[in-house]
C-alpha positions in Angstrom: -69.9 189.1 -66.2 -72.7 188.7 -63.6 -73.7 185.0 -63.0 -77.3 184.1 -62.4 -77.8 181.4 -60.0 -80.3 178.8 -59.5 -81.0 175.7 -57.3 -81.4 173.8 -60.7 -80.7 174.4 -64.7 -82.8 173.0 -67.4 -81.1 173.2 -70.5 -83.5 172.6 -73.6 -87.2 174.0 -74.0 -89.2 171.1 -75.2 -91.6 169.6 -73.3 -89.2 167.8 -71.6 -87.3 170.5 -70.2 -90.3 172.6 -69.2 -92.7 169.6 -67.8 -89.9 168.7 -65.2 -89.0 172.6 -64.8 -92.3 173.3 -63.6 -92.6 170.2 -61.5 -88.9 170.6 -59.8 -90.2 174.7 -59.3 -92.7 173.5 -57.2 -89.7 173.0 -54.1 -86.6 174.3 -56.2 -85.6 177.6 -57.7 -85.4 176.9 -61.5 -83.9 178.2 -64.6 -84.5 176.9 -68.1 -82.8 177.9 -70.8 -83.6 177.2 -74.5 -81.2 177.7 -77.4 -84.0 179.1 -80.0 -86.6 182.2 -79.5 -89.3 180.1 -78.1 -90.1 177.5 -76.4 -91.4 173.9 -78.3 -89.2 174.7 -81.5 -87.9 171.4 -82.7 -89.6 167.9 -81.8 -92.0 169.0 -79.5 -93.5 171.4 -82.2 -93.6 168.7 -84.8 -94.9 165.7 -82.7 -97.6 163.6 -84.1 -99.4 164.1 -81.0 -101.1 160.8 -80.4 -101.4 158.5 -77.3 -101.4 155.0 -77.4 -101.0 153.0 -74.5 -99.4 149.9 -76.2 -96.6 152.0 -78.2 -93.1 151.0 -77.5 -91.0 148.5 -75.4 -92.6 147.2 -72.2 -90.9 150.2 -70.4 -92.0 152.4 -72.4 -95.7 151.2 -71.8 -95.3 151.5 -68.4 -94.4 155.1 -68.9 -97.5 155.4 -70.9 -99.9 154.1 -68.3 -98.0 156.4 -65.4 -99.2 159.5 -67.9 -102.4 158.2 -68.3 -103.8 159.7 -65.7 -102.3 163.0 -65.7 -103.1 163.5 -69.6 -106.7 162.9 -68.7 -106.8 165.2 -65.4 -103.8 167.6 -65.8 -104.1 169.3 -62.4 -102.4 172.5 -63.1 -102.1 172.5 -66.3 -105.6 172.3 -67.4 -108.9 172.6 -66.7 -109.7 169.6 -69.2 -108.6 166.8 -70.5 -105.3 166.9 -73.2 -106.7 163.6 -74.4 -109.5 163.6 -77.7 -110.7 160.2 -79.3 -109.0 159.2 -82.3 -108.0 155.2 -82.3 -105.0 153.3 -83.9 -105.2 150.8 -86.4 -102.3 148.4 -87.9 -103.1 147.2 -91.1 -101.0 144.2 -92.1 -100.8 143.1 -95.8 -99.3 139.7 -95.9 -95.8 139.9 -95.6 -96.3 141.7 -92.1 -98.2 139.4 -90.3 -95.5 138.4 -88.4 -94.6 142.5 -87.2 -98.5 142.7 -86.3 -98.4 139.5 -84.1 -95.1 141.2 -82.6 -97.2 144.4 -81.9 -100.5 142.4 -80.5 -97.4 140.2 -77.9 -98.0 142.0 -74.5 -100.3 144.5 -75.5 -103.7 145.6 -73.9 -106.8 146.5 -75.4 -105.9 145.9 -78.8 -109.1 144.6 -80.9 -108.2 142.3 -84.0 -110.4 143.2 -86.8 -111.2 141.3 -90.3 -109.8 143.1 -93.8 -113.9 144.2 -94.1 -113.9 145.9 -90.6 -110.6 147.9 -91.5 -112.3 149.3 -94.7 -115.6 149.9 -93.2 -113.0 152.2 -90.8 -111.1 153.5 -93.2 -112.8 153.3 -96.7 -109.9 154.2 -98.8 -107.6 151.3 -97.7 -107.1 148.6 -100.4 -109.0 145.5 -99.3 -106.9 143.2 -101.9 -103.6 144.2 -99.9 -104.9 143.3 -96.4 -104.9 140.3 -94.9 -104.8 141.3 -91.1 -105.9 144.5 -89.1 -106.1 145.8 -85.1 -107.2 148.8 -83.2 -106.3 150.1 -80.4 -110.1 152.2 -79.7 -108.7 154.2 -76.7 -105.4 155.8 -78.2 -105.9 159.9 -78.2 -105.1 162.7 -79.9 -103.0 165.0 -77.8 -103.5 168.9 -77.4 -99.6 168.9 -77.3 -99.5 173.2 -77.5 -102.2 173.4 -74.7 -100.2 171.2 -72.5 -96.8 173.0 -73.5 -98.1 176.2 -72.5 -99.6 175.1 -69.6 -96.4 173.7 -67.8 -94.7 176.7 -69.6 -97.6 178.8 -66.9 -97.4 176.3 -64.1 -93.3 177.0 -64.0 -94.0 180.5 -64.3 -96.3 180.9 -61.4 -94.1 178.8 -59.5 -91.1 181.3 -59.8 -89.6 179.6 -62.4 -87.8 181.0 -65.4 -87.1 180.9 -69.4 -84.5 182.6 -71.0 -84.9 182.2 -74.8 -82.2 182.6 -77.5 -80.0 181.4 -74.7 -77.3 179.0 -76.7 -74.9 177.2 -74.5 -71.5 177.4 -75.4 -69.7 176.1 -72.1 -70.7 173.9 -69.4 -67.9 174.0 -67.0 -68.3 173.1 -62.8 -66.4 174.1 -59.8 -66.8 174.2 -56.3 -70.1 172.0 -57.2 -71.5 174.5 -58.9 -72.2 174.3 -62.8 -72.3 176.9 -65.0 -73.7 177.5 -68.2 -72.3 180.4 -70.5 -74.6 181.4 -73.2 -75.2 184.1 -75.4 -77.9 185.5 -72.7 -74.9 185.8 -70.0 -74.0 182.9 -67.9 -76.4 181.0 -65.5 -75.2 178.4 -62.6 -76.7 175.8 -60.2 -75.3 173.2 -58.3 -77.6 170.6 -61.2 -77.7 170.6 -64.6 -80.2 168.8 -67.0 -79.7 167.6 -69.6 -82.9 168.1 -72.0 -81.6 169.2 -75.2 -83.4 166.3 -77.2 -81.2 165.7 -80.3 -78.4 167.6 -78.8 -78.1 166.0 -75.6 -74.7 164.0 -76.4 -73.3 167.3 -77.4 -74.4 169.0 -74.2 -72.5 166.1 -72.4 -69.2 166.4 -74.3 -69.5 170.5 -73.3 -69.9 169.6 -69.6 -66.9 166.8 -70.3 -69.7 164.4 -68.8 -69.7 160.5 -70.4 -72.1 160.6 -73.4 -74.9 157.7 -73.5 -74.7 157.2 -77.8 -77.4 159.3 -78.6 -78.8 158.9 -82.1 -80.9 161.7 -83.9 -83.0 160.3 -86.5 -84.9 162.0 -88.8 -88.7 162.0 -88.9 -90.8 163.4 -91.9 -94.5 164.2 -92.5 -96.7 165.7 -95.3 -99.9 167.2 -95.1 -102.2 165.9 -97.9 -105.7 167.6 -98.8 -108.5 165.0 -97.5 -108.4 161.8 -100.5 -111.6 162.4 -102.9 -113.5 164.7 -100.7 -113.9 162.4 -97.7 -114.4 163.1 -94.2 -111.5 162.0 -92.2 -112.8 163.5 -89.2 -113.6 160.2 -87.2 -111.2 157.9 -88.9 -108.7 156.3 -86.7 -104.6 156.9 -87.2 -104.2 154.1 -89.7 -100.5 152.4 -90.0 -98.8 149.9 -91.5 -97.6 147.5 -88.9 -94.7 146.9 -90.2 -93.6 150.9 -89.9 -93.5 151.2 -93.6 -96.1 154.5 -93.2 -98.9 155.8 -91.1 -101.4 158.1 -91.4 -103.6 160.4 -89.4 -106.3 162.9 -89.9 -105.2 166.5 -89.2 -108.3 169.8 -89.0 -110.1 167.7 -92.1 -106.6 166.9 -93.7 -104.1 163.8 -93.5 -101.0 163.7 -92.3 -99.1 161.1 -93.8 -95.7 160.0 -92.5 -93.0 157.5 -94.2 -91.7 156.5 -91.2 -88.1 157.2 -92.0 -85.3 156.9 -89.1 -82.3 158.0 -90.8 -79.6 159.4 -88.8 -78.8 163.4 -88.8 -76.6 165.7 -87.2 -78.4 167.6 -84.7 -79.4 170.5 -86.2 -83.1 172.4 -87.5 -84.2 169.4 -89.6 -86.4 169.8 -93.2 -87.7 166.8 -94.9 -85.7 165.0 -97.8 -88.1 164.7 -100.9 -86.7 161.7 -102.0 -87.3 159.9 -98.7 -90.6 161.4 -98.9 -91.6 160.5 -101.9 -90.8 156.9 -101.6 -92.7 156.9 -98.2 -95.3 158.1 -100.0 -95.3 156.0 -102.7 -95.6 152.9 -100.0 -98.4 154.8 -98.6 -100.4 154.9 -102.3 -99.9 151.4 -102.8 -102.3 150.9 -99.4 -104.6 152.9 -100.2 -107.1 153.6 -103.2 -106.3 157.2 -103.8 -103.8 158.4 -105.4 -101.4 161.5 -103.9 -101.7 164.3 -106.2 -101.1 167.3 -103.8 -98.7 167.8 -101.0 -99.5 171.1 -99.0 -97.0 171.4 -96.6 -93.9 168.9 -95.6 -92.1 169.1 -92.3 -89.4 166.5 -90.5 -88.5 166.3 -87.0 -85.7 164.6 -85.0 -86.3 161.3 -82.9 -83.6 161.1 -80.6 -82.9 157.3 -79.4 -80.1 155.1 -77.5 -78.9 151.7 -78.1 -82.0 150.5 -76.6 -84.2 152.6 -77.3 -85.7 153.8 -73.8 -85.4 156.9 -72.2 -81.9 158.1 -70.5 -83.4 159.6 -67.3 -81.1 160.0 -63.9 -77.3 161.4 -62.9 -74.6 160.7 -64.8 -72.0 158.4 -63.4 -68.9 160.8 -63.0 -70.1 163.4 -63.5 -71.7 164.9 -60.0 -74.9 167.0 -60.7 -75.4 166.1 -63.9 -79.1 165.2 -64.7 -79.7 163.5 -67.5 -83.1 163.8 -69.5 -83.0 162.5 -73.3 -83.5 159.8 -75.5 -87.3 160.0 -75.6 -87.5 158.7 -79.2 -91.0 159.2 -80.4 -92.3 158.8 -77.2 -91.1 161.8 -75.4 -95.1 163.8 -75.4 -97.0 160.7 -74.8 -94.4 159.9 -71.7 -94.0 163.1 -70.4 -96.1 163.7 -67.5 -94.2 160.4 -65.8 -90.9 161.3 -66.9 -91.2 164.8 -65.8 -92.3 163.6 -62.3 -89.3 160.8 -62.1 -87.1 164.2 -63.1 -88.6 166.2 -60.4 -87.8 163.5 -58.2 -84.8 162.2 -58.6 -83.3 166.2 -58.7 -85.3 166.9 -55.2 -84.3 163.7 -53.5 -87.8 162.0 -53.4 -88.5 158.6 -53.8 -89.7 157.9 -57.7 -93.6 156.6 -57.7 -92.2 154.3 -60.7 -91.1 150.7 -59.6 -87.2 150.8 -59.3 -86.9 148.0 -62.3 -88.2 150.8 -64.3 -86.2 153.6 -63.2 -83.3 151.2 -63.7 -84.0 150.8 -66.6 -84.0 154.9 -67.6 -80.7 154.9 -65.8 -78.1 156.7 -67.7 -75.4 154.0 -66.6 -76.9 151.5 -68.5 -76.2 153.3 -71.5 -72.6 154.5 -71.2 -72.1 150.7 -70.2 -73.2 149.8 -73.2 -71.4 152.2 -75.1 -68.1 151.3 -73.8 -68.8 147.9 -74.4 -69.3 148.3 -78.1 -66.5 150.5 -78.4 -64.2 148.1 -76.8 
């Protein structure tokens, strides 16, 4: 069998894998290859695709502002902007005060708004359950298949490749070399990442690399028909702050997710209509309008460590092997920056990011803090 051979292998197609593909291709040969028949399948394909600045822990925030300016001017990607106006609002009725006042702790550019201003936002929210509200006006909608495709270009002009329907079934290295079997033939390169989102522990146990305690969780979302005729065009994403349900106008529709987080083996997820129906049920009891229709219901996997940052660097013991996973729901939003970190760390280069924050991506900390709770 004839080995294909690479300066680098990506191994996942999501917008992980191909953002830091295309950067790396830029000064690397690159090869990616991604288990299903295109690119974007799984998360990346079912992403709420929606920026905000002041979404998850103060690393992840930091993250968030390094993309900033790339989702606004995506040199290479784009000739525009990925970014669109939309705006997040928390709505807190009064037993989640106390989560919204977490939320508002360290954030920036958060407005706090009276009960009236929320329903003057959003008319069909229930006035008598609110007691608290705050927006965020500069979150964004995302263009998340414009930006897929365009890395998927960038990489492509750059030399790089994809191989689709290219499953790994061994990971195995010698003479620093790794090498990928799959059902495409087999591929090698002296690194391997790791970007196979909900998979990622799995890849690690193939390449008989220390796993980091990756969780995949479940994430599920229905499209609902716009509530008594209104137009949801200009209303923001509206949430309940304690993640109980959020909402977000969709092409004159709502999406409406119940927030779940329960744990799944990796695998082509579907929504559970129990779990959905109780999500939505906490979503009515917000809101003035009833849910009479469901059109369509999807789920996707949110893939999170102990802490709940991103796993981004080598693996200790384990020589050439990159990790990039655990994005969570934060892993189109955070992107651009993690892609760049990727590219760098692969190439050699000094990061942009402060260290404390690539420290804090380190895949180390993690397999630390797996042994320790193991012990």
């Amino acid at each position: 069998m004839t080995t294909r051979s690479s300066d680098i292998l990506v191994i996942g197609g999501g917008m992980a894998g191909i953002s830091a593909a295309a950067l790396m291709a830029a000064d690397a040969s690159v090869t990616v290859l991604e288990a299903e028949a295109n690119v974007g399948h799984h998360s990346t394909g079912r992403s709420a695709a929606i920026f905000i600045r002041n979404y998850g822990s103060p690393v992840l925030r930091k993250l968030n502002a390094a993309s900033a300016p790339f989702l606004s001017a995506p040199d290479g990607v784009s000739d525009s902007s990925l970014l669109s106006p939309r705006g997040e609002m928390l709505v807190a009725a009064p037993d989640e005060l106390e989560a919204l006042a977490g939320y508002l702790e360290g954030s920036t550019g958060i407005e706090q708004l009276t009960p009236d201003q929320a329903v003057e936002l959003v008319p069909i929210l229930r006035r008598d359950r609110l007691a608290a509200a705050a927006i965020e006006w500069d979150a964004q909608d995302i263009d998340v298949d414009r930006m897929l495709q365009g890395f998927l270009r960038l990489l492509r002009k750059r030399g790089g490749e994809v191989v689709n329907g290219a499953r790994t079934g061994a990971l195995t290295r010698a003479n620093g070399v790794w090498t990928a079997t799959t059902d495409k033939g087999a591929y090698s390169a002296p690194i391997v990442v790791n970007a196979a989102g909900g998979w990622a522990d799995k890849l690690a146990a193939l390449a008989d690399a220390p796993q980091v305690g990756l969780r995949p969780l479940r994430r599920s979302a229905a499209l609902l028909p716009a509530p008594d005729g209104h137009d949801v065009t200009r209303w923001p994403l509206f949430a309940s702050a304690s993640e109980r349900w959020y909402a977000k106008p969709e092409a004159g529709l709502l999406m409406v997710s119940p927030c779940d987080e329960d744990p799944v083996e990796p695998h082509d997820v579907w929504a559970d209509d129990m779990v959905l129906a109780e999500g939505l049920d906490r979503y009515e009891q917000a809101v003035t309008v009833p849910v009479t229709h469901v059109l369509k219901n999807w789920a996707g996997m949110r893939s999170f460590v102990a802490d709940r940052n991103p796993v981004v660097g080598f693996a200790p013991g384990a020589q050439g092997f990159f990790w990039l996973a655990g994005q969570g729901g934060y892993g189109i939003q955070a992107s651009p920056a993690l892609a760049r970190l990727a590219a760098d760390l692969c190439l050699g280069r000094t990061p942009d990011l402060p260290a404390e924050t690539v420290a804090a991506l380190d895949p180390g900390r993690e397999i630390k803090a797996k042994a320790v709770a193991n012990a």
